[in-house]
C-alpha positions, -999 to +999 in steps of 0.1 A: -598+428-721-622+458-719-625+481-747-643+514-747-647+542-772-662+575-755-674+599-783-698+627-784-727+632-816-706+661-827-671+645-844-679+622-869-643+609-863-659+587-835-673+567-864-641+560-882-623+553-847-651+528-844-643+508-873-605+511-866-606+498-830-629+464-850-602+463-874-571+462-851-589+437-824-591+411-858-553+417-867-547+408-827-568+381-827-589+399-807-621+397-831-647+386-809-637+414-780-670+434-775-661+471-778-681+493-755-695+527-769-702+552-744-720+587-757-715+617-734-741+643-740-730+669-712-703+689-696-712+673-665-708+638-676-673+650-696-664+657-665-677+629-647-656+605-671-625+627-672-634+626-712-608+642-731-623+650-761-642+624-796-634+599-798-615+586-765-606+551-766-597+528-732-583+496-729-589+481-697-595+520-681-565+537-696-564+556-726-530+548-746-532+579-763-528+604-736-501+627-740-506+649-708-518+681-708-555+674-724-588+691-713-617+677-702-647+686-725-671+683-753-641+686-782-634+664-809-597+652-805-570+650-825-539+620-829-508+624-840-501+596-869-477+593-895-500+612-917-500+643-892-526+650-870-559+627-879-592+627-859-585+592-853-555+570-845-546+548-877-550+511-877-512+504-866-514+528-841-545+510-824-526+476-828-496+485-807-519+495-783-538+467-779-504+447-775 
């Protein structure tokens, strides 16, 4: 399995996302999986990486968040969770995708 967070400096979300993503790949068992962070630092690589905004995160190439309709920039993202919309998908969230 090949896990990737794309984030930007910008959103601090990226952050918490990162610690997330650890947190649901030890409730799947998944501990040891090596998550690969990716910064983008321009429009052109945003582009480039059809990045949709900090922080993205893709299991084996496909983001399991994606709703349709998303831009392709430097943005900080937003998830919907049971708590509303967070910067970052919750813990649950990340598991069920991982499955």
């Amino acid at each position: 399995m090949q896990v990737e967070l794309l984030y930007f400096d910008g959103c601090p979300s990226w952050q918490v996302a990162d610690q997330r993503l650890h947190d649901a790949l030890a409730l799947t068992g998944r501990g040891d999986a090596t998550v690969h962070r990716r910064r983008v630092e321009t429009p052109e690589q945003a582009d480039d990486l059809e990045f949709i905004g900090s922080p993205s995160i893709r299991i084996d190439g496909r983001d399991p968040f994606v709703t349709g309709g998303e831009q392709v920039g430097l943005a900080c993202r937003m998830y919907p969770t049971p708590a509303g919309l967070r910067g970052s998908p919750e813990v649950e969230q990340l598991v069920e995708a991982l499955r």
